[in-house]
C-alpha angles and dihedrals in degrees: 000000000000122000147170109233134129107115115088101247076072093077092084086055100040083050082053100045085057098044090053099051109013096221115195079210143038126185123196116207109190118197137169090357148042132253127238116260085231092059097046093045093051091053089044096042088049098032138057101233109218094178149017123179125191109211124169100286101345141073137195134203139193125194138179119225119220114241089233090055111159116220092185131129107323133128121216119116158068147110150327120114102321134108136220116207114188128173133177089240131027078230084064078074109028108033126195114255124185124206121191119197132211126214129211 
């Protein structure tokens, strides 16, 4: 799932994204422009962050959402260039792949 968040008034969006399809996992891609503090605070204040990578104009996030997640009455979230990723399993994105090897 693939879409636009990263201002605060996104919060709302991001609260109804998970409600929708309880993901175990969210990733956050930023690219071309920075999100508000609101919006990043909210996810690392919610969620346990597992990773964070710095590329050239470009970061990537990926966060693990508490089972007891509440999706009550808060305000945090919604929408320049960034993307929000989320999947049921971290497998969903890094699947496992198996290589056998003959020998000869």
């Amino acid at each position: 799932m693939d879409i636009l968040l990263g201002k605060k008034e996104d919060i709302k969006k991001l609260r109804e994204i998970i409600r929708g399809r309880k993901p175990s996992y969210l990733w956050y891609i930023r690219a071309h422009r920075t999100p508000e503090r609101e919006f990043l605070n909210y996810m690392k204040n919610n969620f346990t962050l597992l990773l964070h990578s710095n590329f050239i104009d470009c970061d990537v996030w990926l966060f693990r959402l508490p089972q007891n997640y509440s999706l009550g009455n808060s305000n945090s979230l919604t929408s320049p260039i960034f993307k929000a990723l989320s999947c049921s399993s971290i497998s969903d994105f890094f699947p496992t792949t198996r290589t056998t090897s003959s020998s000869g």
